[in-house]
PAZAPA-4460 file (N, C-alpha, C; in steps of 0.05 Angstrom, whole numbers, plus 32768, in hexadecimal, padded with zeros to 4 digits):
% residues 70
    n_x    n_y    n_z   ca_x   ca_y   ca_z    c_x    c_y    c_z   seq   type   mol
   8011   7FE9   8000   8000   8000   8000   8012   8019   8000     1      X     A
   800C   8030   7FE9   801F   8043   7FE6   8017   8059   8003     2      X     A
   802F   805D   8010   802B   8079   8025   801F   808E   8013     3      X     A
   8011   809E   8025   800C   80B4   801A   801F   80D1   802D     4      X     A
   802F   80DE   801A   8041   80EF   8022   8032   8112   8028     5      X     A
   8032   811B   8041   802C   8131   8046   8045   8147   8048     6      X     A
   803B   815D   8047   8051   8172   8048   805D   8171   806D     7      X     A
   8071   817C   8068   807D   817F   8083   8069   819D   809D     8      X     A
   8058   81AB   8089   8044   81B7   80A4   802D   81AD   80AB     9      X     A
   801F   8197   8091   8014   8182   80A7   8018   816F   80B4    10      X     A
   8033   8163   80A9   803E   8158   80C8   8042   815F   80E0    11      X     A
   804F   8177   80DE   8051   8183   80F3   8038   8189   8100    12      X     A
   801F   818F   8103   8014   818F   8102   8004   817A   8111    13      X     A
   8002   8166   80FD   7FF7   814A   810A   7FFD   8143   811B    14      X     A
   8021   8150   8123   8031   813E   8141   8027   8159   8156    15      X     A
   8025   8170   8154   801E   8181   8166   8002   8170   8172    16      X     A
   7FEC   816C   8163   7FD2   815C   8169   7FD8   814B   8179    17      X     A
   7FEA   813A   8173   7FF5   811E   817B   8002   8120   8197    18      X     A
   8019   8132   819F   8026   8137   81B4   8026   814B   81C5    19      X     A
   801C   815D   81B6   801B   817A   81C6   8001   8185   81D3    20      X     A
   7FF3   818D   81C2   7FD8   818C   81CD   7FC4   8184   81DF    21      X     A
   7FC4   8198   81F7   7FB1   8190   8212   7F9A   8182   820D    22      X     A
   7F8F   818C   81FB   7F71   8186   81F6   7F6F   8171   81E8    23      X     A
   7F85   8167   81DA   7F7E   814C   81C7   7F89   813B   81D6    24      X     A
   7FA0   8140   81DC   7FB7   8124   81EC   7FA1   8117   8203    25      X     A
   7F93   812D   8217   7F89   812A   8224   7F6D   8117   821C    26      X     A
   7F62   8119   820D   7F4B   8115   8203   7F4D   80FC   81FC    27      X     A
   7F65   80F4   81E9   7F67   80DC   81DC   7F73   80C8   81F8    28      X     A
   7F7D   80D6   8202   7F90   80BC   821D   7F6C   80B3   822B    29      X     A
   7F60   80C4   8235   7F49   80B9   8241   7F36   80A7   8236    30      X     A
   7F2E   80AF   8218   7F20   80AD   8206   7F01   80A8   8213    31      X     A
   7EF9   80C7   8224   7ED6   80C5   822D   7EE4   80DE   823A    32      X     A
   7EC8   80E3   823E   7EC5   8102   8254   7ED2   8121   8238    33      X     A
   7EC3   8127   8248   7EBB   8151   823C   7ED2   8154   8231    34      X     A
   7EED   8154   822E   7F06   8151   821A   7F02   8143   81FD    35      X     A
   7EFE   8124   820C   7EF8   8113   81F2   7EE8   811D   81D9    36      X     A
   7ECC   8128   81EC   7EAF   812F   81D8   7EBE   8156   81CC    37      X     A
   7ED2   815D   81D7   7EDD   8178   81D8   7EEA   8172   81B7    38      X     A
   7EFA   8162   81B7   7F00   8152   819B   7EF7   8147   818D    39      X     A
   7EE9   8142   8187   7EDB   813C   8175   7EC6   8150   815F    40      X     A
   7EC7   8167   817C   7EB3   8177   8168   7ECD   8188   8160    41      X     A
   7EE1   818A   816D   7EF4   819E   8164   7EFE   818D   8149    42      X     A
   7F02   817B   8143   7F14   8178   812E   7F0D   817A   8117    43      X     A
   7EF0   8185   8112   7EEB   8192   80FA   7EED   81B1   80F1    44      X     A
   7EFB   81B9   8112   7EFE   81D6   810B   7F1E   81E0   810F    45      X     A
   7F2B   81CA   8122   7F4D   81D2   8123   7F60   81C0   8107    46      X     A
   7F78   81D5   8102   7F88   81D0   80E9   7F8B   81B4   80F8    47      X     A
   7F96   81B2   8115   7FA7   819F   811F   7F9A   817F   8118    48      X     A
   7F88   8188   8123   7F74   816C   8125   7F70   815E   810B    49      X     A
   7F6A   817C   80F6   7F60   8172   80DA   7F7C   8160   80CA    50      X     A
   7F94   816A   80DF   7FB2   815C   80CD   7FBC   8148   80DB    51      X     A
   7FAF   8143   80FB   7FB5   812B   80FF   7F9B   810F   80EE    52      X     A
   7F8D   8116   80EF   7F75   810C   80DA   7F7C   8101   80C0    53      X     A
   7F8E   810B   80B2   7F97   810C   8097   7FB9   80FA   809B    54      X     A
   7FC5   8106   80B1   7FDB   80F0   80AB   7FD6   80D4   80BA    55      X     A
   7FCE   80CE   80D0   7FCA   80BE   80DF   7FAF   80B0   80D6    56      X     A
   7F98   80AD   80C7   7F87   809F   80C2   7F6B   809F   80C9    57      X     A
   7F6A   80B1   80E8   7F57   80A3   80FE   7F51   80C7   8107    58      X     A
   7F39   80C5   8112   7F31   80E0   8114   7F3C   80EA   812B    59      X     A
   7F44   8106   813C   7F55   8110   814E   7F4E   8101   816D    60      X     A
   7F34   80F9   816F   7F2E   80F0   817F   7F30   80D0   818F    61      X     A
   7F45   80C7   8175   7F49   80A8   817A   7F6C   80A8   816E    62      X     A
   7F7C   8096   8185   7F99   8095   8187   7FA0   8084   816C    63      X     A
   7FB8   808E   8162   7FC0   8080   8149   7FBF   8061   8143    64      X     A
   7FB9   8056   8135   7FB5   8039   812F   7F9B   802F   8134    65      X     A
   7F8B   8043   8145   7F77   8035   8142   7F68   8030   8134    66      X     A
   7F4B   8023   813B   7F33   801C   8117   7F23   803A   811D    67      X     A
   7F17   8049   810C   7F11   805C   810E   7EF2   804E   810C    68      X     A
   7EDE   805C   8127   7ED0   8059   8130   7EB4   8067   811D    69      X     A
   7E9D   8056   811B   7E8D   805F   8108   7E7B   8080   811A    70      X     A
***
C-alpha cells in the first residue's frame, strides 16, 4: 500500500495534536468525559486536529492505530 506523503506543516501539525495539546492529549488518554466530547466537535474547526486526521487515519479524538469508530 503506497504512503501518502504530506508537507512538513501538516506534520508538524499532526504531532502538535498528537503531543502537545492539553485538550486533545488529554481527551484522547481518557477517551470519555467533557475533553473527549470537547474533541470531537473541535476537530472540524482546529488546523491541528483537521492534520492529525489526515496524517494519522483516525479522527482527533481516537489514539493512532486505532479502527476509526462509526
Amino acid at each position: 500500500m503506497a504512503e501518502k506523503k504530506f508537507d512538513e506543516k501538516t506534520l508538524e501539525l499532526a504531532r502538535r495534536c498528537k503531543d502537545e495539546c492539553p485538550i486533545c492529549t488529554r481527551g484522547r488518554d481518557k477517551g470519555r468525559g467533557f475533553l473527549y466530547h470537547l474533541v470531537r466537535l473541535e476537530r472540524h474547526i482546529c488546523p491541528m486536529c483537521r492534520a492529525y486526521e489526515k496524517v494519522y487515519g483516525v479522527p482527533a479524538h481516537l489514539k493512532p492505530g486505532s479502527k476509526a469508530s462509526a
